[in-house]
C-alpha positions as YAML, in Angstrom:
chain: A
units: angstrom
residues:
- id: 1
  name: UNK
  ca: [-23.84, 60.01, 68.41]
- id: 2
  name: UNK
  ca: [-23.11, 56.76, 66.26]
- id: 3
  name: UNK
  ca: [-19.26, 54.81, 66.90]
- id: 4
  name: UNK
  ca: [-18.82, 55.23, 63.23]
- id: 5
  name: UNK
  ca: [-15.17, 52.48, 64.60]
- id: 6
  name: UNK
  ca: [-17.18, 49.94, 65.06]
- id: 7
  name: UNK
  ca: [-16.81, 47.53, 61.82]
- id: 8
  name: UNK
  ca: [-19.90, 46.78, 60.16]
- id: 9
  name: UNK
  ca: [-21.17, 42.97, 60.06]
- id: 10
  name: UNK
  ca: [-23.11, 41.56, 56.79]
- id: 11
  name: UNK
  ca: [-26.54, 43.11, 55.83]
- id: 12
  name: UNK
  ca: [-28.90, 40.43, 57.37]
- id: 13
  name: UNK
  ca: [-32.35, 40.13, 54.99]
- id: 14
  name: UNK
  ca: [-35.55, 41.53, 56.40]
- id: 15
  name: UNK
  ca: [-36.98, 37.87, 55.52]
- id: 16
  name: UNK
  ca: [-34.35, 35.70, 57.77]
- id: 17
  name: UNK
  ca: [-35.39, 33.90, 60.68]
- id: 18
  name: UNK
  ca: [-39.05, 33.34, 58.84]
- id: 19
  name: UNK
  ca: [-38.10, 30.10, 56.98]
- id: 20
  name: UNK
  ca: [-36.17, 27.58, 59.60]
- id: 21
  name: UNK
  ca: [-36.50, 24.87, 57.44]
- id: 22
  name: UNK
  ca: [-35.08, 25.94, 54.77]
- id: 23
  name: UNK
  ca: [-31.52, 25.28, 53.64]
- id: 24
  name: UNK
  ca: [-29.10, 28.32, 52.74]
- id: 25
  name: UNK
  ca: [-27.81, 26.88, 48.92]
- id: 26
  name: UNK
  ca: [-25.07, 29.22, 47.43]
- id: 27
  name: UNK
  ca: [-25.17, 29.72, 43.46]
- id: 28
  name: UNK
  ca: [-22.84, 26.97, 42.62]
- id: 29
  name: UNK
  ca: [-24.73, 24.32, 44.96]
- id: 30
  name: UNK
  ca: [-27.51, 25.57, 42.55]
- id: 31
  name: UNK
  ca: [-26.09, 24.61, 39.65]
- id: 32
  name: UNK
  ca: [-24.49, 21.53, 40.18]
- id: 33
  name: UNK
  ca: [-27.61, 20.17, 41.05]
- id: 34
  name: UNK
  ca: [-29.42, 21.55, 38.10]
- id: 35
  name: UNK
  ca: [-28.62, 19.03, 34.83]
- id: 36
  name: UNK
  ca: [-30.99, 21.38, 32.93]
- id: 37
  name: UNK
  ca: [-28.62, 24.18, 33.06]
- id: 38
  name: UNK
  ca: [-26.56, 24.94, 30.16]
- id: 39
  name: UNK
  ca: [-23.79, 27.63, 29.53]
- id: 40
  name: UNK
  ca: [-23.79, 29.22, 26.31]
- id: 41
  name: UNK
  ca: [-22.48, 27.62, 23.31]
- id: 42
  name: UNK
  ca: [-18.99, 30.37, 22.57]
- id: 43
  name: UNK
  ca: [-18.41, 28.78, 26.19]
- id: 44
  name: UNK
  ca: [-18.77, 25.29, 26.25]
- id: 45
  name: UNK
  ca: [-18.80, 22.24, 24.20]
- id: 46
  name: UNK
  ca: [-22.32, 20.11, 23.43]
- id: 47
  name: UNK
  ca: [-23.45, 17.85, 26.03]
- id: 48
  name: UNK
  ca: [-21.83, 19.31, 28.84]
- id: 49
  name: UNK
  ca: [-22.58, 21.65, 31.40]
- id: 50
  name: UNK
  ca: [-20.83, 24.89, 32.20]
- id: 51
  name: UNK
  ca: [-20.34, 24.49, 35.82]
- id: 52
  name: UNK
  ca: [-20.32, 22.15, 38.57]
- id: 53
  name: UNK
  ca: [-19.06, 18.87, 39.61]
- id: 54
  name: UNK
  ca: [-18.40, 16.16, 36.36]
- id: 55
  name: UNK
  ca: [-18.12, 12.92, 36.33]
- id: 56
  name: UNK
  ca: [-18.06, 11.79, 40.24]
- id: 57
  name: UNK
  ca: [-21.43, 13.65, 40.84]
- id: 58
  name: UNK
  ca: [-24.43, 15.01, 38.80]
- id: 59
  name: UNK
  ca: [-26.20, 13.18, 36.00]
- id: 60
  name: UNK
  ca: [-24.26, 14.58, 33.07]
- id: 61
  name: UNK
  ca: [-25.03, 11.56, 30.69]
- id: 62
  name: UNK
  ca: [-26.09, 11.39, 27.17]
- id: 63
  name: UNK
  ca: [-29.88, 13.23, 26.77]
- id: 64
  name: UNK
  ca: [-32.28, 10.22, 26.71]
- id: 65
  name: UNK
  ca: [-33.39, 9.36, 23.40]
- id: 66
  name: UNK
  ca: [-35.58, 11.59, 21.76]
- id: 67
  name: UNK
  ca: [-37.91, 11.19, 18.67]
- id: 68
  name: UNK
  ca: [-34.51, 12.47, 16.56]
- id: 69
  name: UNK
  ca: [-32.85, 9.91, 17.69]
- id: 70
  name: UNK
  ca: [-35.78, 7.32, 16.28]
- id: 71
  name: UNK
  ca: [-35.36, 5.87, 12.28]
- id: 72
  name: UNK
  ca: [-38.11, 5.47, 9.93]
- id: 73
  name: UNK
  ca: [-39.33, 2.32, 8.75]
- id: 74
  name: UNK
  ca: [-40.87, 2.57, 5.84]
- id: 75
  name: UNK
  ca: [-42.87, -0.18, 4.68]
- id: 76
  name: UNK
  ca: [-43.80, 1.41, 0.75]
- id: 77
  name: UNK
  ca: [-42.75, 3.70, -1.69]
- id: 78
  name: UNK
  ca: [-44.08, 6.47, -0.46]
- id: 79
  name: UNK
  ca: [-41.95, 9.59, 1.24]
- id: 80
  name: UNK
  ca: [-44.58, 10.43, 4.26]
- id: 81
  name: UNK
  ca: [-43.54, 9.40, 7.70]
- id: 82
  name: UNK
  ca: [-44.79, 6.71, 9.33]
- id: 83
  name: UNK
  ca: [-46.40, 6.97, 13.04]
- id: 84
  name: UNK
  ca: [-44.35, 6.87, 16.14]
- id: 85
  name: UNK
  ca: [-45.06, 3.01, 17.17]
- id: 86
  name: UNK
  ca: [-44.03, 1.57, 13.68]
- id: 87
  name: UNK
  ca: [-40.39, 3.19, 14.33]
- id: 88
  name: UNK
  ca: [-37.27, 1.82, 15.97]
- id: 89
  name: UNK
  ca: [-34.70, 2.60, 17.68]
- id: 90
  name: UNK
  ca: [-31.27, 2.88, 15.86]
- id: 91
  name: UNK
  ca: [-29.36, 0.57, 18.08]
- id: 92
  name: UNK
  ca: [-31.80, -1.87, 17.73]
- id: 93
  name: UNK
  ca: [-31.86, -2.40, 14.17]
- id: 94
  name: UNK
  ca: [-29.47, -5.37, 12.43]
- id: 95
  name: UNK
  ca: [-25.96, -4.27, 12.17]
- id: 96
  name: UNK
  ca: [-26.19, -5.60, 8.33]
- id: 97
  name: UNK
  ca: [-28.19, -2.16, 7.68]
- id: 98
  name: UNK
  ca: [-26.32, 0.67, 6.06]
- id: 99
  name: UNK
  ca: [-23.13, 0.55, 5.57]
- id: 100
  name: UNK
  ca: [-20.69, -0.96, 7.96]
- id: 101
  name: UNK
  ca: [-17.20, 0.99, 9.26]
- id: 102
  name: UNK
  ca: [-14.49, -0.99, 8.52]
- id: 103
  name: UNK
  ca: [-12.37, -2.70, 10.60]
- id: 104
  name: UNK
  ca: [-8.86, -2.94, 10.18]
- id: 105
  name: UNK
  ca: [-7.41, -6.49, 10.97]
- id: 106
  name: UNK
  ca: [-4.58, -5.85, 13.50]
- id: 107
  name: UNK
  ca: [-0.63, -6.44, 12.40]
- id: 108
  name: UNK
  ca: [0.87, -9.67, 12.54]
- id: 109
  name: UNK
  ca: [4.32, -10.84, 11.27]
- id: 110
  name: UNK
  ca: [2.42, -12.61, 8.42]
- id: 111
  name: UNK
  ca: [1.56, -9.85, 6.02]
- id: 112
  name: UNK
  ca: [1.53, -11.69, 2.92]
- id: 113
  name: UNK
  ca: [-2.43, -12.12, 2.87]
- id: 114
  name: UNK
  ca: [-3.89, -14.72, 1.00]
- id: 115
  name: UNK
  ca: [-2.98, -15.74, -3.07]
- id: 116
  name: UNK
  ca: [-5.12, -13.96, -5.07]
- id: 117
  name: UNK
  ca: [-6.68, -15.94, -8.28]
- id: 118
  name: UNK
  ca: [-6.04, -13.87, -11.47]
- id: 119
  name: UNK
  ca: [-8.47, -13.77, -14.07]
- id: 120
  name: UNK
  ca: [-7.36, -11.93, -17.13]
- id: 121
  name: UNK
  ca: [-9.15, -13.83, -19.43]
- id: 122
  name: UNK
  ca: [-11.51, -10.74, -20.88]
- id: 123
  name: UNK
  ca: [-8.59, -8.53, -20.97]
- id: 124
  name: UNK
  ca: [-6.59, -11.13, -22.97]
- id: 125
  name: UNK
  ca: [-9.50, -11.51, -25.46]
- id: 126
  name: UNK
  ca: [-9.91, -7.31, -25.64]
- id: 127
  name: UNK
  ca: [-5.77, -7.10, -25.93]
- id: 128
  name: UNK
  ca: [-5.60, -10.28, -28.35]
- id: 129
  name: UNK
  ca: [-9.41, -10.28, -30.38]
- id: 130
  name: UNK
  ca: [-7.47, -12.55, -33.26]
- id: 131
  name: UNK
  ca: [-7.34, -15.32, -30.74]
- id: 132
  name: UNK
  ca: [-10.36, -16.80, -30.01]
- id: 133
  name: UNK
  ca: [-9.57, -20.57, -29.39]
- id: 134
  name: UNK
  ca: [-7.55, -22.28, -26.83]
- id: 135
  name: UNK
  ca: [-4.45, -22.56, -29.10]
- id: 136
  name: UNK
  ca: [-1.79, -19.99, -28.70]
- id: 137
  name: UNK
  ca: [1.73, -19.50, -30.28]
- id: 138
  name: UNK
  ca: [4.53, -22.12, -28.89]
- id: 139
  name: UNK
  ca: [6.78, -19.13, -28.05]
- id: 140
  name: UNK
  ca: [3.99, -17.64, -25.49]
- id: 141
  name: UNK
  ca: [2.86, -21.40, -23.83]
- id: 142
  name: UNK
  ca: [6.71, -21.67, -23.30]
- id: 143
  name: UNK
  ca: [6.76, -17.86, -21.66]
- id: 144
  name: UNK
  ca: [3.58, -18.73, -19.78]
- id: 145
  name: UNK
  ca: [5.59, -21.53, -18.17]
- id: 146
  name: UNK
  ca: [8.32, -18.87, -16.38]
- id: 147
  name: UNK
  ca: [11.36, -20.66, -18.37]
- id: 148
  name: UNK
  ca: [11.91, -17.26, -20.13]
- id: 149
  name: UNK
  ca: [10.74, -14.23, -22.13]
- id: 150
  name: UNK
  ca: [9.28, -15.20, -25.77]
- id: 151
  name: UNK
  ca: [11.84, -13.64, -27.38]
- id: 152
  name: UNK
  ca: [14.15, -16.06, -26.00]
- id: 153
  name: UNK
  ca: [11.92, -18.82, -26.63]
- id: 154
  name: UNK
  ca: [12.00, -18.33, -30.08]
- id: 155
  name: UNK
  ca: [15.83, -18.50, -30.11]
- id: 156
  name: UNK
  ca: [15.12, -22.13, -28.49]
- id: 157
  name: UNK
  ca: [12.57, -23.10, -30.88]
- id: 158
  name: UNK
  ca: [14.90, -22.19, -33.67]
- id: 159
  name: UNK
  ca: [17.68, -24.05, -32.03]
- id: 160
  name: UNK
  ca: [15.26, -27.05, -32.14]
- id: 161
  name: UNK
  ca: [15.51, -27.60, -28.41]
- id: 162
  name: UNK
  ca: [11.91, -27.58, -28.55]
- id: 163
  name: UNK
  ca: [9.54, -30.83, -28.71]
- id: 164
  name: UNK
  ca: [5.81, -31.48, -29.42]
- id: 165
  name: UNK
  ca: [4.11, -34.29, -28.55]
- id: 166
  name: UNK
  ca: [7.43, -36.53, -29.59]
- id: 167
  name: UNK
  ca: [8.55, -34.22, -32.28]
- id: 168
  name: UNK
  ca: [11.39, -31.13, -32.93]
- id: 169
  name: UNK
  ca: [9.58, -27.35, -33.59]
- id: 170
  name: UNK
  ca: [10.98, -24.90, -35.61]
- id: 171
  name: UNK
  ca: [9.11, -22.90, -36.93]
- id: 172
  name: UNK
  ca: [8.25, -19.65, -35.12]
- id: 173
  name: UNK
  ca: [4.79, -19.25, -35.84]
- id: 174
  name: UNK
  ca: [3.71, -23.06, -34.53]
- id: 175
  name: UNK
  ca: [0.54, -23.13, -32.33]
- id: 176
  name: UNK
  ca: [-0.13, -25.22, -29.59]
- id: 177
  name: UNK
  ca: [-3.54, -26.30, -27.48]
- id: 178
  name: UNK
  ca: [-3.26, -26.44, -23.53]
- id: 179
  name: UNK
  ca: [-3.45, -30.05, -23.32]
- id: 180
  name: UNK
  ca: [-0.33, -30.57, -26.04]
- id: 181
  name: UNK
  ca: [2.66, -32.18, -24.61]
- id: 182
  name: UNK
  ca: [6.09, -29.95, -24.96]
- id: 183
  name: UNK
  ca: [9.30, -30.91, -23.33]
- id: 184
  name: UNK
  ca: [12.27, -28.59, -23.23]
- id: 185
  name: UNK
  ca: [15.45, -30.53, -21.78]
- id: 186
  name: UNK
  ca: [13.36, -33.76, -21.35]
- id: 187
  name: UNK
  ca: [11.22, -32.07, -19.11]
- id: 188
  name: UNK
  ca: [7.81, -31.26, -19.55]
- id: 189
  name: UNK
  ca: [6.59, -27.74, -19.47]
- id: 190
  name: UNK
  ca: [3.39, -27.04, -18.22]
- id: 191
  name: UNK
  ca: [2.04, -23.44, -17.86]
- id: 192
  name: UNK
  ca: [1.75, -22.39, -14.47]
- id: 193
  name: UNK
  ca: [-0.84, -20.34, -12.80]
- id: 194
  name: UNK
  ca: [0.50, -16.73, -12.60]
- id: 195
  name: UNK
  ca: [2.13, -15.52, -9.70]
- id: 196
  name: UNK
  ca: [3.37, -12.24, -8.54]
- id: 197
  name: UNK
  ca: [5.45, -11.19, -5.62]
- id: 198
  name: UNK
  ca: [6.63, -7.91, -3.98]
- id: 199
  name: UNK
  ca: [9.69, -8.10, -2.12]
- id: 200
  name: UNK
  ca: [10.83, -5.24, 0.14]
- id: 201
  name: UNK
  ca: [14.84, -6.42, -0.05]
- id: 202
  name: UNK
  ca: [16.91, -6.31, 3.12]
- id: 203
  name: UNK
  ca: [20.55, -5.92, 2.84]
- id: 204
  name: UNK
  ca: [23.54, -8.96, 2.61]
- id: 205
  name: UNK
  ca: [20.90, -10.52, 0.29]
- id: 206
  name: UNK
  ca: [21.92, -11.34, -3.25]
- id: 207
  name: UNK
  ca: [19.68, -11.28, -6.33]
- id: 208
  name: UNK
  ca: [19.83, -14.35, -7.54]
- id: 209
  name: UNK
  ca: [17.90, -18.02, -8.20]
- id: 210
  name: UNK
  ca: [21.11, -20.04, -6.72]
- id: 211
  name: UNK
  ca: [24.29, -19.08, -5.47]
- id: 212
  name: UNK
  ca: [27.29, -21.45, -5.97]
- id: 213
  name: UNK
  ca: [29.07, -20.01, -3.08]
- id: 214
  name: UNK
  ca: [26.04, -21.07, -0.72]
- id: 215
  name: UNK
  ca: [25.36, -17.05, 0.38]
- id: 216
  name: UNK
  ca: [21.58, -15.77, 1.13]
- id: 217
  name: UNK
  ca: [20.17, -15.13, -1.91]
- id: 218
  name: UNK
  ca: [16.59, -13.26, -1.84]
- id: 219
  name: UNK
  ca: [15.09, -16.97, -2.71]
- id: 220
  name: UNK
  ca: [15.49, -17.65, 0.62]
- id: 221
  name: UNK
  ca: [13.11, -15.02, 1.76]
- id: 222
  name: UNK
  ca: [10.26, -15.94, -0.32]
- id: 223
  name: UNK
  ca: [10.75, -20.09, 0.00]
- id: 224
  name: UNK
  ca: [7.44, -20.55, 2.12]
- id: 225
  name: UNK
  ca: [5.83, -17.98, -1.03]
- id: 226
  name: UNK
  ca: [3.78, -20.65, -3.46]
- id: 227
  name: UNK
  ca: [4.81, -23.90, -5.10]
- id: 228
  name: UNK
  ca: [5.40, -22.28, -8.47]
- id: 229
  name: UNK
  ca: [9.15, -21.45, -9.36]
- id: 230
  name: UNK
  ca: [9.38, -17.95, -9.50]
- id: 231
  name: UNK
  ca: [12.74, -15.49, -10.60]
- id: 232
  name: UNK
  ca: [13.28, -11.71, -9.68]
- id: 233
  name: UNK
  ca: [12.91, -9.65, -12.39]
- id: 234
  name: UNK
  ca: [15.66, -7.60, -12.67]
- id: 235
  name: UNK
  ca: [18.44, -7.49, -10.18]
- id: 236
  name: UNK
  ca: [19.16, -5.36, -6.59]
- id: 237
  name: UNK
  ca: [23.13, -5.24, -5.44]
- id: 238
  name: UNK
  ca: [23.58, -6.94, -1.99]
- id: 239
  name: UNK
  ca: [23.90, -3.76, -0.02]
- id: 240
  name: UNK
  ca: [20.88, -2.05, -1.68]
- id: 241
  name: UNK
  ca: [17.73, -2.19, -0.55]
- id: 242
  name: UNK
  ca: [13.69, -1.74, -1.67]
- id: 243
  name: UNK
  ca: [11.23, -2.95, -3.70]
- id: 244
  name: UNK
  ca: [11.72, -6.43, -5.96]
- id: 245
  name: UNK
  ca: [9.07, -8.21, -8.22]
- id: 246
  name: UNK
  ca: [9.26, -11.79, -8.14]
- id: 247
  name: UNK
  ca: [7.42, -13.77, -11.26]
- id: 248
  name: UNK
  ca: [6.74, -16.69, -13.01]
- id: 249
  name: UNK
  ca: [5.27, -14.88, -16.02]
- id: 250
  name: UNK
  ca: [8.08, -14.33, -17.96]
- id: 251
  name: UNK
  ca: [6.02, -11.98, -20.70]
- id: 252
  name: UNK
  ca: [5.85, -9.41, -18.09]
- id: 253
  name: UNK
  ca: [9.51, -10.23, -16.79]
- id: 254
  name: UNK
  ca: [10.66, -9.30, -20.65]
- id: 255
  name: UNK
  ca: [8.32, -5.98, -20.43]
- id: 256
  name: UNK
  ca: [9.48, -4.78, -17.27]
- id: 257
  name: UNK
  ca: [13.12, -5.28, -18.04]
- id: 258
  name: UNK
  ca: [13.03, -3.44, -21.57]
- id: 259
  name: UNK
  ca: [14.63, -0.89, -21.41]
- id: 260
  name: UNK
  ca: [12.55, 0.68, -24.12]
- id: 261
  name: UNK
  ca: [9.59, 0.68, -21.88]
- id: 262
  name: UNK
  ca: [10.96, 3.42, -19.48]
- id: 263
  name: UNK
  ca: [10.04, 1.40, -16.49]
- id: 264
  name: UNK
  ca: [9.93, 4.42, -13.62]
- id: 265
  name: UNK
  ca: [11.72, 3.68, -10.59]
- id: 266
  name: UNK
  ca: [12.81, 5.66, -7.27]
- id: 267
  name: UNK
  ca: [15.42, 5.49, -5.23]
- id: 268
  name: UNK
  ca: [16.10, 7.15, -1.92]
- id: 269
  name: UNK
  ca: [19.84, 7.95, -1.90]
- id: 270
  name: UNK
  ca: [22.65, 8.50, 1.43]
- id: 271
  name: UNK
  ca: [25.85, 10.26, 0.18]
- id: 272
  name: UNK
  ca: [28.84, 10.43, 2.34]
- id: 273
  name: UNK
  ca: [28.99, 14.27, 1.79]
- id: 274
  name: UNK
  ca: [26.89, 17.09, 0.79]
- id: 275
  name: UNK
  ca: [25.84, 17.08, -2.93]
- id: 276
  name: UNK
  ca: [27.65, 20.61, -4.86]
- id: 277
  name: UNK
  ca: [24.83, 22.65, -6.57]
- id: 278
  name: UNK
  ca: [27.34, 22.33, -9.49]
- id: 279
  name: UNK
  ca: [27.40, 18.60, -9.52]
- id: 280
  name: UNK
  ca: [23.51, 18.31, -8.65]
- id: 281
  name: UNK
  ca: [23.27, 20.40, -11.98]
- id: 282
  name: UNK
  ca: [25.71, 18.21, -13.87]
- id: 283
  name: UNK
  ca: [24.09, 15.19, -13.02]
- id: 284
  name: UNK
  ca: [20.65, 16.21, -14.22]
- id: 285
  name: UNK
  ca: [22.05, 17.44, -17.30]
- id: 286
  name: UNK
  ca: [23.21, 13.92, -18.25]
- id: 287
  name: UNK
  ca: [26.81, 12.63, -18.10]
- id: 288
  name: UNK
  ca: [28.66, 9.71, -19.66]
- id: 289
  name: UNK
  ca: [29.78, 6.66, -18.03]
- id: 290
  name: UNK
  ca: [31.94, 3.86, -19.41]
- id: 291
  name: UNK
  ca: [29.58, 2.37, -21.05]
- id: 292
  name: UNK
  ca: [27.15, 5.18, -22.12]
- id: 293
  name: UNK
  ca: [25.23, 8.23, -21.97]
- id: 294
  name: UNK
  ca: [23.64, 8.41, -18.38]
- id: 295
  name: UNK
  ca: [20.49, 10.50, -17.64]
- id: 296
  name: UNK
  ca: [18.28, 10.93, -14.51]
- id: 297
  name: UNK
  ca: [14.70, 11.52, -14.90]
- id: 298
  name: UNK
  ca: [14.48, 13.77, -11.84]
- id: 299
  name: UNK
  ca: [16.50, 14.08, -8.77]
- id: 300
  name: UNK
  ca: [15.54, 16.17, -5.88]
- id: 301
  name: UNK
  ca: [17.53, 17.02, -2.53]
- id: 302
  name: UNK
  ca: [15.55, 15.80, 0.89]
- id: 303
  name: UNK
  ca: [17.88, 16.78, 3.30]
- id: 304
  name: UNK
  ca: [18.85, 20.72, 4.51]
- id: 305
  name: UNK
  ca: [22.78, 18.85, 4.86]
- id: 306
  name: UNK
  ca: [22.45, 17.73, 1.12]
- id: 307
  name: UNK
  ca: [23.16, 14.29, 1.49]
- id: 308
  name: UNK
  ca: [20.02, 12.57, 1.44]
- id: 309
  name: UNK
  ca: [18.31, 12.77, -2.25]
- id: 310
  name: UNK
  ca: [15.36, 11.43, -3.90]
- id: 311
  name: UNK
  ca: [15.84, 9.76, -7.62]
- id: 312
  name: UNK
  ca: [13.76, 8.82, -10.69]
- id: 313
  name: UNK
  ca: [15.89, 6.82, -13.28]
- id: 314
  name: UNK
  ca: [14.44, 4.46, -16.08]
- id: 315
  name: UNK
  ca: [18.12, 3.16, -16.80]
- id: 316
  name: UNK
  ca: [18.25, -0.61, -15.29]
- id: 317
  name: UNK
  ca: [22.23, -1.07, -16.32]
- id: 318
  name: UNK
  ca: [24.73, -2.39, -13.44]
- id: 319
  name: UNK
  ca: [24.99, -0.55, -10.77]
- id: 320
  name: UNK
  ca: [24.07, 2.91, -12.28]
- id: 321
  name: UNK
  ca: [23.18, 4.74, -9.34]
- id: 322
  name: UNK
  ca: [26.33, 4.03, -7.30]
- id: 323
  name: UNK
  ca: [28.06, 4.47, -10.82]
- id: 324
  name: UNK
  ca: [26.80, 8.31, -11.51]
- id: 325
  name: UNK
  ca: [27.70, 9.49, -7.89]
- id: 326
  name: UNK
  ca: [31.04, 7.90, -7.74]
- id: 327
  name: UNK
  ca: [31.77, 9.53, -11.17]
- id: 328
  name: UNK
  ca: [31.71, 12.80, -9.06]
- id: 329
  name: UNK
  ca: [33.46, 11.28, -6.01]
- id: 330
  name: UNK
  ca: [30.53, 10.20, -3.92]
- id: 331
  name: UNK
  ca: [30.45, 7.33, -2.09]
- id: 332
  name: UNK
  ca: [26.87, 6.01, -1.74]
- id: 333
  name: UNK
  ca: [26.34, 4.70, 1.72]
- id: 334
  name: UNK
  ca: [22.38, 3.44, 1.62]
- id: 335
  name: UNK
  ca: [20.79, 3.02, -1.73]
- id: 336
  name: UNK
  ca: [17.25, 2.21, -1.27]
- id: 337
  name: UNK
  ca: [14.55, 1.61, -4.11]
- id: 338
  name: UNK
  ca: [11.11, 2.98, -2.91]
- id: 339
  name: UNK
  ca: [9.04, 2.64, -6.22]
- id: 340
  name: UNK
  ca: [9.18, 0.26, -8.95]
- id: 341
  name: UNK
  ca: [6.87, 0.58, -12.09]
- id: 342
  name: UNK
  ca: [4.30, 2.27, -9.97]
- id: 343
  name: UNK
  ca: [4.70, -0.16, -7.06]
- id: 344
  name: UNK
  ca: [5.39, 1.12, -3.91]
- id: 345
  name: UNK
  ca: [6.54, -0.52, -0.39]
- id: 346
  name: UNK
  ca: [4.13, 1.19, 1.44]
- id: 347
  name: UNK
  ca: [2.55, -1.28, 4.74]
- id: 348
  name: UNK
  ca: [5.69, -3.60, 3.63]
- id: 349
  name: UNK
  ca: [8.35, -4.26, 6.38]
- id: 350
  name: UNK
  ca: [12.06, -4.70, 5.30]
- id: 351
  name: UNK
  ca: [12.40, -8.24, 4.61]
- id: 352
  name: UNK
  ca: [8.85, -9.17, 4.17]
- id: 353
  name: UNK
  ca: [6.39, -9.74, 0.62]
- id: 354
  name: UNK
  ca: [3.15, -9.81, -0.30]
- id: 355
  name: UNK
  ca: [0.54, -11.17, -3.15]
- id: 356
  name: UNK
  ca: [0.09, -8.09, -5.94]
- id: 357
  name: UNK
  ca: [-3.25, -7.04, -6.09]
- id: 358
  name: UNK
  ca: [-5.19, -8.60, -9.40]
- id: 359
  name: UNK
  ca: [-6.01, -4.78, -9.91]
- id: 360
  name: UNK
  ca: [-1.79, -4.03, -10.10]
- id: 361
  name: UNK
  ca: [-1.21, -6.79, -12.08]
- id: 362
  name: UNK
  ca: [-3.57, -6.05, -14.69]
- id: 363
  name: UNK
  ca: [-2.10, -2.40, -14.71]
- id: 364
  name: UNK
  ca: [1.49, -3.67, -15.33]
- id: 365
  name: UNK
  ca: [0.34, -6.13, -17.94]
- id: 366
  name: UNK
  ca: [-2.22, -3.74, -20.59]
- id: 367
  name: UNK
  ca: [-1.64, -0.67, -19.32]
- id: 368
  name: UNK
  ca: [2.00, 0.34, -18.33]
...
């Protein structure tokens, strides 16, 4: 009878012992050495296999090219394909083909770029179709030249501090050509070519063209800018920080510093304290200051503690901001402007300018 103990060894194959030369592969051996195989696709991603050694062995490698991976040449108009040997490869056709990927240019300190030449010669003629020759009115060559706004040219004209080719203007409506010689304080004023600077401020810088008490004024951070003399339009306190237009075009300086124009701008606000639903209501609502009525456009809290907020005023009196929040007992710790008349300081280090785009100048000029 049969030692049913004894353990049983593996099932050897009727057909072993037949084939000597033949070497015993297991299933993964198989398949690592088969590039054709493929798992299926709810498995694995394209252009790799399922199993098997990557990388260090095994050609896994991009498919050689195929007749997808060929172009069309097409030598006429017409839409039927042309044989095999009049196509190219992809790679090997000029790079100036198609459309090109961009490359961005990698950062440097330097992020000014260079001075853009304005042209706004059309748009003057569309916004202006009375004027058709070179003269213009002795109120705008004067603004043109960055002394000041025209409205405060004509108070000079009137004042007769204003000479033409050897002799005193008055009169408000006097036209000048380019080539006319106009002296204001026995200097000669000569319109400059426009420029237009945005500033993103740093703090212990005051807003000013010269200080008398020889402290860093924002000047100083623009000196290496252009040639042209240029002034900030409007004003940032020393400890507050953002966006700041410099200028020499003192028509749009005048227009930006309306206040009738509603210039939008946003400020980022720190409080010392968490903002009171009931004082976040009063504020909206409008409250008066010393010198006025005082309204926010919109004001929305950024932080779950309440003390960061997010503000749209149009008001460009002294110090408003800090003004409306100490009114309530806040003290504002950082006050920083993040948009200005659609500007904003976005790719624009703290401390560091750049050229506006001829495309943003011509939207604060005709269409803001």
């Amino acid at each position: 009878m049969r030692d049913l103990s004894e353990k049983k060894g593996p099932k050897k194959s009727k057909y072993e012992g037949r084939f000597p030369d033949r070497k015993k592969e297991s299933s993964s051996d198989r398949s690592a050495e088969n590039t054709d195989f493929k798992k299926p696709n709810r498995f694995s991603k394209e252009d790799k296999p399922a199993f098997g050694k990557r990388d260090s062995e095994g050609n896994f490698n991009k498919k050689p090219a195929s007749e997808e991976d060929f172009k069309s040449v097409y030598r006429g108009r017409g839409k039927d394909e042309k044989p095999i040997y009049e196509r190219v490869l992809k790679a090997d056709l000029p790079k100036e083909i198609g459309f090109q990927k961009k490359i961005r240019k990698p950062f440097t300190d330097d992020i000014s770029g260079e001075r853009p030449k304005y042209n706004f010669e059309k748009l003057e003629k569309n916004h202006n179709p009375k004027i058709q020759s070179d003269s213009l009115r002795l109120n705008k060559f004067i603004a043109n030249s960055g002394i000041c706004s025209r409205r405060e040219a004509d108070v000079l004209i009137q004042h007769g501090e204003i000479q033409v080719n050897g002799e005193v203007v008055t009169e408000l409506g006097h036209k000048v050509n380019r080539t006319d010689k106009v002296i204001y304080k026995g200097k000669n004023i000569n319109p400059e070519k426009p420029v237009y600077l945005l500033l993103n401020k740093p703090k212990d810088f005051i807003t000013t063209t010269e200080d008398p008490m020889d402290r860093k004024t924002v000047m100083h951070l623009i000196s290496n800018a252009c040639e042209e003399r240029v002034f900030p339009v409007g004003r940032l306190d020393r400890n507050t920080t953002g966006l700041l237009l410099f200028t020499n075009d003192g028509e749009l300086a005048a227009k930006l510093s309306h206040p009738s124009n509603n210039v939008k701008k946003i400020y980022q606000v720190t409080l010392n304290r968490p903002l009171t639903a009931n004082d976040e209501k009063e504020i909206l609502e409008g409250i008066t200051l010393e010198d006025g009525p005082a309204k926010v456009d919109d004001m929305q809290v950024l932080s779950k503690d309440r003390t960061i907020l997010g503000l749209e005023i149009h008001l460009g009196r002294n110090r408003i901001v800090r003004r409306i929040f100490a009114h309530f007992g806040y003290q504002v710790e950082a006050l920083d402007r993040v948009i200005f008349a659609g500007l904003d300081k976005k790719d624009l280090p703290r401390g560091k300018y750049r050229f506006l785009t001829e495309k943003e100048v011509i939207q604060l000029k005709y269409f803001l």
